[in-house]
Backbone atoms as SQL, in Angstrom:
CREATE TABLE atoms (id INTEGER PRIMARY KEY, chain TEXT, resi INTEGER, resn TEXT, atom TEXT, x REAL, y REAL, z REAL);
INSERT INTO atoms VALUES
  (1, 'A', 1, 'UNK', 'N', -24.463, -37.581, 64.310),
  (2, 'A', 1, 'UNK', 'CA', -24.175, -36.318, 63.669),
  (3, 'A', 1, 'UNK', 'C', -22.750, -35.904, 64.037),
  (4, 'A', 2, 'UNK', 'N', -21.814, -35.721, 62.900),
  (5, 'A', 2, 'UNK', 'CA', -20.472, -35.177, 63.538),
  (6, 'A', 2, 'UNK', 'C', -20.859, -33.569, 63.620),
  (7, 'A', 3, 'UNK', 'N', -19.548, -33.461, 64.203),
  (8, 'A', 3, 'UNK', 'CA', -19.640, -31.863, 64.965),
  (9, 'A', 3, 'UNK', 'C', -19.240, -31.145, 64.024),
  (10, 'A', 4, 'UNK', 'N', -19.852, -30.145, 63.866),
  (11, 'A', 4, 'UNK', 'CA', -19.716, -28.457, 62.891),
  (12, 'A', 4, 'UNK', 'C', -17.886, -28.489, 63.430),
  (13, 'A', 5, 'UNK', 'N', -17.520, -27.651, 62.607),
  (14, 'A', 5, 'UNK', 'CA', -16.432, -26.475, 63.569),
  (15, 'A', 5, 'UNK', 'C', -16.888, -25.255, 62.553),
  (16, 'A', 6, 'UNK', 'N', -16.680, -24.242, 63.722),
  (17, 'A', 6, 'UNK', 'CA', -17.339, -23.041, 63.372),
  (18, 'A', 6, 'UNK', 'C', -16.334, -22.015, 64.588),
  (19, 'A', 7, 'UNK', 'N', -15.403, -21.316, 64.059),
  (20, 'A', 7, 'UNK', 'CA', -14.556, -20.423, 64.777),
  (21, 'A', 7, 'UNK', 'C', -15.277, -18.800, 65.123),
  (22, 'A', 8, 'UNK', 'N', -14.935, -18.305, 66.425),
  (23, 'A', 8, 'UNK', 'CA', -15.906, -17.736, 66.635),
  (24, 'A', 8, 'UNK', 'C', -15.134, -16.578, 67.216),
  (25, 'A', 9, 'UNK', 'N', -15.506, -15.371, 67.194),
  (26, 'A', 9, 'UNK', 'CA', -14.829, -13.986, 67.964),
  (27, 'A', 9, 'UNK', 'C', -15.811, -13.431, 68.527),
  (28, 'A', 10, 'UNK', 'N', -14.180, -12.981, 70.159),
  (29, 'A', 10, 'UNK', 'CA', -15.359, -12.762, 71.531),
  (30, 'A', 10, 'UNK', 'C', -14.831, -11.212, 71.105),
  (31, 'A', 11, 'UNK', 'N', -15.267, -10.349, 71.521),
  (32, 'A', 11, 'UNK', 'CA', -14.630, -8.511, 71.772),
  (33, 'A', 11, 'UNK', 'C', -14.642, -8.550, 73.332),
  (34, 'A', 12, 'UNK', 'N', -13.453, -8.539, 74.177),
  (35, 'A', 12, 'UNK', 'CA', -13.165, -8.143, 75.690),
  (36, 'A', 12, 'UNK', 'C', -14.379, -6.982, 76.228),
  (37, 'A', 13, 'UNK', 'N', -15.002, -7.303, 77.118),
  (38, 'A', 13, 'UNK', 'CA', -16.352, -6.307, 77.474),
  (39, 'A', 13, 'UNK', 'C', -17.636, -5.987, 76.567),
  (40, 'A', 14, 'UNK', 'N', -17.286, -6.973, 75.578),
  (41, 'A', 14, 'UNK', 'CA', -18.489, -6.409, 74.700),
  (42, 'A', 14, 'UNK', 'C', -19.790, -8.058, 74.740),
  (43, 'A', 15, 'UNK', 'N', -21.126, -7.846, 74.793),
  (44, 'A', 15, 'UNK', 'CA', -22.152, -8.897, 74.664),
  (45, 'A', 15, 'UNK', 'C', -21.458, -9.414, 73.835),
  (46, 'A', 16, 'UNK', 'N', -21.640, -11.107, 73.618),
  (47, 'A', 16, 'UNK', 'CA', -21.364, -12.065, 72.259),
  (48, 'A', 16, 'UNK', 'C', -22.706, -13.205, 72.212),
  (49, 'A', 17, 'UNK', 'N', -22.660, -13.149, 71.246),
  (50, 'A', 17, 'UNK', 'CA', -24.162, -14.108, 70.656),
  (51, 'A', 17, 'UNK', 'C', -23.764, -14.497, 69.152),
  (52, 'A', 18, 'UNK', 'N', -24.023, -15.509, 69.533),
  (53, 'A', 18, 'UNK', 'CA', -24.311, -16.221, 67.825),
  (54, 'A', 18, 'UNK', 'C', -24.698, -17.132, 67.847),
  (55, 'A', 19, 'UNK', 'N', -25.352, -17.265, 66.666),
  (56, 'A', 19, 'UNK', 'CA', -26.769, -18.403, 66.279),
  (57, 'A', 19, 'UNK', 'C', -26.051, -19.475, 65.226),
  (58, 'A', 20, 'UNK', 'N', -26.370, -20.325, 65.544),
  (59, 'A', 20, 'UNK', 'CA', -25.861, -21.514, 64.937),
  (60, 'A', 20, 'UNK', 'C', -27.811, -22.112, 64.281),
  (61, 'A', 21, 'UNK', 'N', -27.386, -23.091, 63.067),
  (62, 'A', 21, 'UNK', 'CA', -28.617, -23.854, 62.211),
  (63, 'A', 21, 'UNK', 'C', -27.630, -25.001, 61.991),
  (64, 'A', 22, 'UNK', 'N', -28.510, -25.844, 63.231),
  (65, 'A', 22, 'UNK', 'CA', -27.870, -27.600, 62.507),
  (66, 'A', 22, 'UNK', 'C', -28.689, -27.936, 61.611),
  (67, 'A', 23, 'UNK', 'N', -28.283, -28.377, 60.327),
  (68, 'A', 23, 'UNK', 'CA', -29.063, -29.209, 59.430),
  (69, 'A', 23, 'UNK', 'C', -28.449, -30.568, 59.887),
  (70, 'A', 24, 'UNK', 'N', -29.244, -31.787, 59.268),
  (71, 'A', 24, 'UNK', 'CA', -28.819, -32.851, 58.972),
  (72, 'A', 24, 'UNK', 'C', -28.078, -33.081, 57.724),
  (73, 'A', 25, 'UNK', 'N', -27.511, -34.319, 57.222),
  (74, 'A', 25, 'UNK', 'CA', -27.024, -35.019, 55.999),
  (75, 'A', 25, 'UNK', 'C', -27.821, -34.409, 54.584),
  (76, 'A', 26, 'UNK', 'N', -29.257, -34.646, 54.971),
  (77, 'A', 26, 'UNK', 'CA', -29.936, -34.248, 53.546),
  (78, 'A', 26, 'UNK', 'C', -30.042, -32.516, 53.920),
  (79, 'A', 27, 'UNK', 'N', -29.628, -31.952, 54.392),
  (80, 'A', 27, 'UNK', 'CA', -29.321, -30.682, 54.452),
  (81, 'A', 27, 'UNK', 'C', -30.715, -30.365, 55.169),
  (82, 'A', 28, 'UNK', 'N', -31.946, -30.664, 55.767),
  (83, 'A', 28, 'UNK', 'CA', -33.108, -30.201, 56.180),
  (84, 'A', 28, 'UNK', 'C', -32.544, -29.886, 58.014),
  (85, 'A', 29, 'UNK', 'N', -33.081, -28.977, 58.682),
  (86, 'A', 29, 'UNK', 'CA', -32.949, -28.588, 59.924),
  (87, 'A', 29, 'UNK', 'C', -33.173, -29.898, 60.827),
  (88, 'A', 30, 'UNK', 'N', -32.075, -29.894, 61.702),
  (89, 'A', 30, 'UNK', 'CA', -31.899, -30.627, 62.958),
  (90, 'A', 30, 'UNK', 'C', -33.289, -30.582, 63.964),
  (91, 'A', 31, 'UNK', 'N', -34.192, -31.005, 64.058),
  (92, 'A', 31, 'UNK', 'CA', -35.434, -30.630, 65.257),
  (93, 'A', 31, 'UNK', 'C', -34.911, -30.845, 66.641),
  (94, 'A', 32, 'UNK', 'N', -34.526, -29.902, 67.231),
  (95, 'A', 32, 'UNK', 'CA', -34.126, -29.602, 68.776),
  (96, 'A', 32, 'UNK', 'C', -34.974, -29.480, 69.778),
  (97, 'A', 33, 'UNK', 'N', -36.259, -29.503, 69.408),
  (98, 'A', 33, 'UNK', 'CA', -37.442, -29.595, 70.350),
  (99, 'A', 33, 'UNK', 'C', -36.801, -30.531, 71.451),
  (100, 'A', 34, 'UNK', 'N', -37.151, -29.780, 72.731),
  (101, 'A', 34, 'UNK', 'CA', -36.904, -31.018, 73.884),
  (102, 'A', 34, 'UNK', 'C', -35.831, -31.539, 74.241),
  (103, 'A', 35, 'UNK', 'N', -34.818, -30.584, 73.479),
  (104, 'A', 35, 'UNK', 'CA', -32.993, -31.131, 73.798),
  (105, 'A', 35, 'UNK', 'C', -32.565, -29.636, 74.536),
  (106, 'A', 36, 'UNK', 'N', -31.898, -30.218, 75.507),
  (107, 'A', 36, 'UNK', 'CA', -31.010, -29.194, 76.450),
  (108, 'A', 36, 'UNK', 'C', -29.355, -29.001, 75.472),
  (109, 'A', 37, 'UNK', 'N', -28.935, -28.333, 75.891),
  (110, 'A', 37, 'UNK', 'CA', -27.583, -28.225, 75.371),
  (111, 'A', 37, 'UNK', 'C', -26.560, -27.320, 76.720),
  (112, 'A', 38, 'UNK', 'N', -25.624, -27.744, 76.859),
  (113, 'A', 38, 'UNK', 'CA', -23.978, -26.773, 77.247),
  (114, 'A', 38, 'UNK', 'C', -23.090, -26.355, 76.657),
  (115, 'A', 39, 'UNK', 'N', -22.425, -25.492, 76.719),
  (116, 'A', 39, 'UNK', 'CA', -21.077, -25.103, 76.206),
  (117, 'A', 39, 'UNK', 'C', -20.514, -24.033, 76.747),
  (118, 'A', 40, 'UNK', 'N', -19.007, -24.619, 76.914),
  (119, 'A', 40, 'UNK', 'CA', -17.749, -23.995, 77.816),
  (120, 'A', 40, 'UNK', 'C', -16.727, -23.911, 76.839),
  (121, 'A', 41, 'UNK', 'N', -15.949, -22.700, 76.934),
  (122, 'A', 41, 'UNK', 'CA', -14.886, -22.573, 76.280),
  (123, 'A', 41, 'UNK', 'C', -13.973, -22.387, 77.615),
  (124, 'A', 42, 'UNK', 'N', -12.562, -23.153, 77.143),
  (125, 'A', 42, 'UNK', 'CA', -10.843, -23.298, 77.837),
  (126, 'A', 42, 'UNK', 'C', -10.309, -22.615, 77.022),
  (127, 'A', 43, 'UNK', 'N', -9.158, -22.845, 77.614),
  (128, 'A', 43, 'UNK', 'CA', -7.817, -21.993, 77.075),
  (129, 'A', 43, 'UNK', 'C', -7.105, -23.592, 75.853),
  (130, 'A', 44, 'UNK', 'N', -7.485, -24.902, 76.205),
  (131, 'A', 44, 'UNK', 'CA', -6.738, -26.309, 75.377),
  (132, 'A', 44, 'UNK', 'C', -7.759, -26.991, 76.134),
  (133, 'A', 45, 'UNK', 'N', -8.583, -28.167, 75.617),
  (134, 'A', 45, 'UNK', 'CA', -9.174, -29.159, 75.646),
  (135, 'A', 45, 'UNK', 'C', -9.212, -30.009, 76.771),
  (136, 'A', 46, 'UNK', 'N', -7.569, -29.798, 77.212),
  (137, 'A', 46, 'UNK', 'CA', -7.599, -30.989, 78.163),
  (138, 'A', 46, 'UNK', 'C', -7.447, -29.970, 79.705),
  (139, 'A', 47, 'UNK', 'N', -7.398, -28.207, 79.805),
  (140, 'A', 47, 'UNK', 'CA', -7.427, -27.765, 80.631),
  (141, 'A', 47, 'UNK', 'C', -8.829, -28.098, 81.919),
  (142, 'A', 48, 'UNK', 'N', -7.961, -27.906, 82.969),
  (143, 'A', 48, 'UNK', 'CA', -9.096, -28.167, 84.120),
  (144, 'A', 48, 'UNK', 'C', -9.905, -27.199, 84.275),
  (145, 'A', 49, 'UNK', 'N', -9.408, -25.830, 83.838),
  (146, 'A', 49, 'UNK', 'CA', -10.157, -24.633, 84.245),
  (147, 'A', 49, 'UNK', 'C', -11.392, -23.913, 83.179),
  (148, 'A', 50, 'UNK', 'N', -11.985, -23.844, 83.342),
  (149, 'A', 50, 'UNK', 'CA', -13.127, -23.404, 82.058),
  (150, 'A', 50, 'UNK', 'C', -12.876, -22.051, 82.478),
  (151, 'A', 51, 'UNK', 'N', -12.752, -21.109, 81.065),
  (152, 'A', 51, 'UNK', 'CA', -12.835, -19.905, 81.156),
  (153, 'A', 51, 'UNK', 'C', -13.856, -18.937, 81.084),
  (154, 'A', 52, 'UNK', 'N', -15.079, -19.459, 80.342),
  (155, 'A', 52, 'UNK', 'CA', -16.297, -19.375, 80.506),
  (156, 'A', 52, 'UNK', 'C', -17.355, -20.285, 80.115),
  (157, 'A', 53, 'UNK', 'N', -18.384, -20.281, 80.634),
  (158, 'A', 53, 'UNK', 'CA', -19.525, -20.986, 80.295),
  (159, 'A', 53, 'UNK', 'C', -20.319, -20.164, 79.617),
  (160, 'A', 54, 'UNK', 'N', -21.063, -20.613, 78.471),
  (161, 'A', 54, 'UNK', 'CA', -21.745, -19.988, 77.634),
  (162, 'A', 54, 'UNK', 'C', -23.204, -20.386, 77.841),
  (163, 'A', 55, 'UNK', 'N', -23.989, -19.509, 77.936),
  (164, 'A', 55, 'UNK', 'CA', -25.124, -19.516, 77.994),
  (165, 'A', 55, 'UNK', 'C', -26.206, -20.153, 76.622),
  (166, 'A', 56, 'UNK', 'N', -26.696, -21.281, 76.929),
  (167, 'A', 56, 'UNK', 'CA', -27.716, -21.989, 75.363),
  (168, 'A', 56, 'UNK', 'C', -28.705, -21.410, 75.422),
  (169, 'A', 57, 'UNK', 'N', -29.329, -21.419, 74.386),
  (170, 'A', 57, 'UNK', 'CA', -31.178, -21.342, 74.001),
  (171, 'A', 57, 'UNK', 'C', -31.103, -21.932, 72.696),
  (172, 'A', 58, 'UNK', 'N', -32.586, -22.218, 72.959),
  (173, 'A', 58, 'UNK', 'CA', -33.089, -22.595, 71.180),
  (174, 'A', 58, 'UNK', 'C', -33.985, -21.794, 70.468),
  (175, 'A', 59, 'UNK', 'N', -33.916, -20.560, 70.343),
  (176, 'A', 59, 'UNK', 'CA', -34.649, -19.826, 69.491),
  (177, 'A', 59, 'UNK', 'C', -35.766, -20.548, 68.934),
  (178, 'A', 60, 'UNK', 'N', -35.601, -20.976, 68.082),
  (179, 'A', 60, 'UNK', 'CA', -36.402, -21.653, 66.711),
  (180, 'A', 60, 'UNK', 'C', -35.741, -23.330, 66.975),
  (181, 'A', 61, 'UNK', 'N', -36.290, -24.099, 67.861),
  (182, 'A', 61, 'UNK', 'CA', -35.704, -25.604, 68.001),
  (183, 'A', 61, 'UNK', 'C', -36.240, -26.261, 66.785),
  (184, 'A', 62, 'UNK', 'N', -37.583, -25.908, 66.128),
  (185, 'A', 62, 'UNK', 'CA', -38.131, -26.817, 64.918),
  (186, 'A', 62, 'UNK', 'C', -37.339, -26.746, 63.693),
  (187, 'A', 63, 'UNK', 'N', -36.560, -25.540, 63.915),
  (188, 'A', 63, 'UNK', 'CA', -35.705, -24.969, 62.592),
  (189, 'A', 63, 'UNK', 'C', -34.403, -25.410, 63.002),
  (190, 'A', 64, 'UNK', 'N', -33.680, -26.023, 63.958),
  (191, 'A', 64, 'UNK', 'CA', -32.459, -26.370, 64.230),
  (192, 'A', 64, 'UNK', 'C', -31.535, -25.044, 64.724),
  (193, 'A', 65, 'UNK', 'N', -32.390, -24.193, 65.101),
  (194, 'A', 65, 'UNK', 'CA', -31.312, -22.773, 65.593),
  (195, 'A', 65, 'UNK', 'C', -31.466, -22.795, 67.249),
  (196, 'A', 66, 'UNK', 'N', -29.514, -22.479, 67.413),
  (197, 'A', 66, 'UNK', 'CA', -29.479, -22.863, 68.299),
  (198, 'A', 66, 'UNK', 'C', -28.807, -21.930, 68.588),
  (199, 'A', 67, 'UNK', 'N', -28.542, -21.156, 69.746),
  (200, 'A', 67, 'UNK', 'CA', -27.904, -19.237, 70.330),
  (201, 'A', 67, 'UNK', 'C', -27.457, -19.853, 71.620),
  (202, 'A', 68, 'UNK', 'N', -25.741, -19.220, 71.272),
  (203, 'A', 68, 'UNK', 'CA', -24.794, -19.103, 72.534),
  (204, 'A', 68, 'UNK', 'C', -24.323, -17.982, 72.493),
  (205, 'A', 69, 'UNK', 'N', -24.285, -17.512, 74.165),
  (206, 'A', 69, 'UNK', 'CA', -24.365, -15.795, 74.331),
  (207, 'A', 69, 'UNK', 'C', -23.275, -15.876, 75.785),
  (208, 'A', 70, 'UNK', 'N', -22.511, -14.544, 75.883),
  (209, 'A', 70, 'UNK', 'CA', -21.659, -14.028, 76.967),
  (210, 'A', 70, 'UNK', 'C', -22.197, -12.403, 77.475),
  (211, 'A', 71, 'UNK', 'N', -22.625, -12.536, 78.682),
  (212, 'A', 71, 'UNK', 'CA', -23.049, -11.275, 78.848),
  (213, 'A', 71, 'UNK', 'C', -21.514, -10.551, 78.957),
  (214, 'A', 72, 'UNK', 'N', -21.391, -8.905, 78.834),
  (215, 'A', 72, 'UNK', 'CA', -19.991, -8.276, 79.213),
  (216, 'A', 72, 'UNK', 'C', -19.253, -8.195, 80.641),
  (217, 'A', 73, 'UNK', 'N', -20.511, -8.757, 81.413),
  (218, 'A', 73, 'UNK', 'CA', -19.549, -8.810, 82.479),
  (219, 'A', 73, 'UNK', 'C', -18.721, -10.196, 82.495),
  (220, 'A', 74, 'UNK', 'N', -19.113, -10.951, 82.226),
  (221, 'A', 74, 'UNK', 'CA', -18.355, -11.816, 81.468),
  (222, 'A', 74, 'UNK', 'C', -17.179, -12.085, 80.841),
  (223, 'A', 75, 'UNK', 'N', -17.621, -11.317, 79.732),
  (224, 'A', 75, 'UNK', 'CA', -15.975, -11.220, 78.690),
  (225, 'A', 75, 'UNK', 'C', -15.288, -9.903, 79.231),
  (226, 'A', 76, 'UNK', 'N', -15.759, -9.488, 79.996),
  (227, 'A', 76, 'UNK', 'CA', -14.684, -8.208, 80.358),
  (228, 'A', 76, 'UNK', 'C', -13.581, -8.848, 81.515),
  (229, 'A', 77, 'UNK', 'N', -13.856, -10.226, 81.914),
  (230, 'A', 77, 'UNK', 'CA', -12.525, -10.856, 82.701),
  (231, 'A', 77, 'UNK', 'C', -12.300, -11.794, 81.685),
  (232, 'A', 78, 'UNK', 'N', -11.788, -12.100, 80.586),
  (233, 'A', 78, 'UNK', 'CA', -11.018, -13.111, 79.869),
  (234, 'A', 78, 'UNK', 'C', -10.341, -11.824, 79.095),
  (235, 'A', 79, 'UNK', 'N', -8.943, -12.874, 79.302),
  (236, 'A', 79, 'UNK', 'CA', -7.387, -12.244, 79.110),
  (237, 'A', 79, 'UNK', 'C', -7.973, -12.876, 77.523),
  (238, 'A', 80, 'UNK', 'N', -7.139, -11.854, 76.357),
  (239, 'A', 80, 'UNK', 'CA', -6.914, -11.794, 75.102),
  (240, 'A', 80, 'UNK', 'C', -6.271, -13.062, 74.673),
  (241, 'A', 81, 'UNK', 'N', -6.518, -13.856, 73.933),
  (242, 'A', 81, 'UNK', 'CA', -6.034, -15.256, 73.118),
  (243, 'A', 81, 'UNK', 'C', -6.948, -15.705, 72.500),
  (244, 'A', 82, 'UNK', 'N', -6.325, -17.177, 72.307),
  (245, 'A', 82, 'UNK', 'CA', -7.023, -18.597, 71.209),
  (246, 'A', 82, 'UNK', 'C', -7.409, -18.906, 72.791),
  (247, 'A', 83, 'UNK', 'N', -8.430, -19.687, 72.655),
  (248, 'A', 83, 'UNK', 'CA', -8.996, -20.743, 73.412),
  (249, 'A', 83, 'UNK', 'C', -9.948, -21.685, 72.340),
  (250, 'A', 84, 'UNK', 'N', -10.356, -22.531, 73.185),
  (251, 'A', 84, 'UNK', 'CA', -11.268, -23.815, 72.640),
  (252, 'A', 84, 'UNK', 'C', -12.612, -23.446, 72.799),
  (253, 'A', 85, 'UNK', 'N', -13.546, -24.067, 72.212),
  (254, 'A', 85, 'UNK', 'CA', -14.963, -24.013, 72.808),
  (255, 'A', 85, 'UNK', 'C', -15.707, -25.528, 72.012),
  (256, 'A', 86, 'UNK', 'N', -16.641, -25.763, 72.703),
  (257, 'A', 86, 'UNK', 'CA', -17.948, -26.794, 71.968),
  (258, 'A', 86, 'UNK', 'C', -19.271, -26.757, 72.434),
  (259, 'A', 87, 'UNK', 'N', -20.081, -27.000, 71.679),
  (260, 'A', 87, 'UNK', 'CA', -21.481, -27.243, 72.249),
  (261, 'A', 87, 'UNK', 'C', -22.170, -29.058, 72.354),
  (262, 'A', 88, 'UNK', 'N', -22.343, -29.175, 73.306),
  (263, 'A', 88, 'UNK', 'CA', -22.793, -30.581, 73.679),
  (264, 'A', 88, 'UNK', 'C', -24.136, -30.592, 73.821),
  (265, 'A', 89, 'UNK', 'N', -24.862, -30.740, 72.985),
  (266, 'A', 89, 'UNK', 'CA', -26.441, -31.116, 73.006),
  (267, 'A', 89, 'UNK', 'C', -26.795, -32.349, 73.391),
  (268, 'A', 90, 'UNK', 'N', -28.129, -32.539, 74.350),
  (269, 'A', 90, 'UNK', 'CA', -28.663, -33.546, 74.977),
  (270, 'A', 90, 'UNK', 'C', -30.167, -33.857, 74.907),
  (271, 'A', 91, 'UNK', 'N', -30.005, -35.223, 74.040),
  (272, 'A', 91, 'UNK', 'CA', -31.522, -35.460, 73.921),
  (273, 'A', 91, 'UNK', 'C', -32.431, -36.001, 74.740),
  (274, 'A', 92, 'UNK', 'N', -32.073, -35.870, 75.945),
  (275, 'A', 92, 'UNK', 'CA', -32.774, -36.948, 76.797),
  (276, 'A', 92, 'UNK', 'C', -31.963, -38.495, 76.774),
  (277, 'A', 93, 'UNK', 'N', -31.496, -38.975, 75.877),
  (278, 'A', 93, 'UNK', 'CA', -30.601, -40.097, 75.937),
  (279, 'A', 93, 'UNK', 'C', -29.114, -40.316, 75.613),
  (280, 'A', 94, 'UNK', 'N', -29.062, -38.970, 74.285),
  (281, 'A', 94, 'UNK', 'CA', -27.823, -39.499, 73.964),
  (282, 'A', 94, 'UNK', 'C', -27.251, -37.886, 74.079),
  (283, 'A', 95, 'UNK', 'N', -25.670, -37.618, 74.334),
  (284, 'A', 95, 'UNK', 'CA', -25.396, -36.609, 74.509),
  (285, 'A', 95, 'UNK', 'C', -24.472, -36.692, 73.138),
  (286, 'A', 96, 'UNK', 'N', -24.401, -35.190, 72.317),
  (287, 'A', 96, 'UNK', 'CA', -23.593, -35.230, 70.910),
  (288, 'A', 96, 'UNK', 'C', -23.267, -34.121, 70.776),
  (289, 'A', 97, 'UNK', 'N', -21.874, -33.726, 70.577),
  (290, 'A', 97, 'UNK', 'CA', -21.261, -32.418, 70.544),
  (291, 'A', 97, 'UNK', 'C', -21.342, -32.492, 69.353),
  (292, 'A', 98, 'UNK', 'N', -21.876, -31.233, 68.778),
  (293, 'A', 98, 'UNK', 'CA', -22.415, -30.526, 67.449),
  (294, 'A', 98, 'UNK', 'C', -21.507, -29.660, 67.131),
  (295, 'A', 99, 'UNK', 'N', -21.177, -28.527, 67.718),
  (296, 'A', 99, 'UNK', 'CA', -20.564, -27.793, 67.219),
  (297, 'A', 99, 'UNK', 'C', -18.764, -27.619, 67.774),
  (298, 'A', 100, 'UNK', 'N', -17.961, -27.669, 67.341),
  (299, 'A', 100, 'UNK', 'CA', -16.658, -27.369, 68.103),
  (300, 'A', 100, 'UNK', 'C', -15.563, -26.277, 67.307),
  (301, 'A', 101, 'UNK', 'N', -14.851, -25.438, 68.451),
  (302, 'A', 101, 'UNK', 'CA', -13.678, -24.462, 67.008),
  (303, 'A', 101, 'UNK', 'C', -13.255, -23.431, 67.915),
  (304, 'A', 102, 'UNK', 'N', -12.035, -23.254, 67.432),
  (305, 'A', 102, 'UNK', 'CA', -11.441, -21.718, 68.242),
  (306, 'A', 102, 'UNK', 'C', -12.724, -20.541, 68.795),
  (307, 'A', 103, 'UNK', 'N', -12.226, -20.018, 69.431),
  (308, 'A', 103, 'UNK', 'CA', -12.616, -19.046, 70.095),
  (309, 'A', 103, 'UNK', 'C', -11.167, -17.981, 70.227),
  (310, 'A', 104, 'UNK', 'N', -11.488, -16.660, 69.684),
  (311, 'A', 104, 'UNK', 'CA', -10.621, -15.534, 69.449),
  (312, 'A', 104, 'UNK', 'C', -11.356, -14.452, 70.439),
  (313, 'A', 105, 'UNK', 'N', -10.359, -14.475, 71.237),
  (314, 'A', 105, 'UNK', 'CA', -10.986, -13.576, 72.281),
  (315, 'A', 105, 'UNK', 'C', -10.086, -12.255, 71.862),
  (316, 'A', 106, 'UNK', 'N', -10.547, -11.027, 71.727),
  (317, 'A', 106, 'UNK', 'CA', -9.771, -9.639, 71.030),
  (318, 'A', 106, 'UNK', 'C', -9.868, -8.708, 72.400),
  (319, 'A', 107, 'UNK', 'N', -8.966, -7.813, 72.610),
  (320, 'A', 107, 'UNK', 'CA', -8.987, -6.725, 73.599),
  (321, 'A', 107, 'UNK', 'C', -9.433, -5.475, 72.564),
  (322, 'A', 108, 'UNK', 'N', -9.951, -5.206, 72.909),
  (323, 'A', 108, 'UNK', 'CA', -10.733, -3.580, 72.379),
  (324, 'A', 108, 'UNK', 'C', -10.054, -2.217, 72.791),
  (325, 'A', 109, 'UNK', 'N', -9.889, -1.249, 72.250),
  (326, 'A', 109, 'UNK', 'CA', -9.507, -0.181, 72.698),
  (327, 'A', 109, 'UNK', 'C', -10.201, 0.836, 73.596),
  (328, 'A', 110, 'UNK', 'N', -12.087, 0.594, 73.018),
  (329, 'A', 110, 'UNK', 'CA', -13.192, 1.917, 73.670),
  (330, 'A', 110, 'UNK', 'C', -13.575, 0.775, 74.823),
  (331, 'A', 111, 'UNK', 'N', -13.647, 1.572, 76.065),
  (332, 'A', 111, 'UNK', 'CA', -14.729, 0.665, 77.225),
  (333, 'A', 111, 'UNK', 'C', -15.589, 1.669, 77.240),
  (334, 'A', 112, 'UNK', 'N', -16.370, 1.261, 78.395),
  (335, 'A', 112, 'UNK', 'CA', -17.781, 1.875, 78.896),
  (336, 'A', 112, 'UNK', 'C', -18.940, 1.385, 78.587);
């Protein structure tokens, strides 16, 4: 399966979540039952430092939906830019990055 790209916006201090649906080729849902997944977003690909780690679940694994989330304490320490991100799903044998794409991290004006 090649990888989605799917560009994504963080808000500085605010929760982030979004749900991703892998289909396959014939367009029917990816079955994720029983697959773990990771994903870290950098500042560039080949950086040493991860700026955050994103939290997986599989909602609905029979349906191919798959949710990566930042709590605010979280995004309330990442400085405003482009960075990278991907998701690397693992089936027990083979590991396959599915999804990959900017990450727009925005500074907000309201806190609290």
């Amino acid at each position: 399966m090649a990888a989605y790209v799917s560009n994504i916006v963080i808000d500085v201090g605010s929760d982030f979540v979004q749900t991703f649906y892998l289909e396959n080729v014939a367009n029917t849902p990816v079955n994720l039952t029983g697959h773990t997944a990771t994903s870290k977003m950098k500042k560039h690909s080949s950086s040493m430092t991860t700026a955050a780690s994103f939290s997986v679940s599989f909602p609905s694994p029979i349906n191919g939906q798959l949710t990566i989330s930042l709590g605010s304490s979280i995004t309330s320490g990442l400085k405003p830019g482009r960075y990278c991100y991907d998701i690397l799903v693992n089936d027990g044998f083979v590991k396959t990055r599915v999804i990959e794409g900017s990450a727009i991290v925005t500074a907000g004006i309201t806190t609290g």
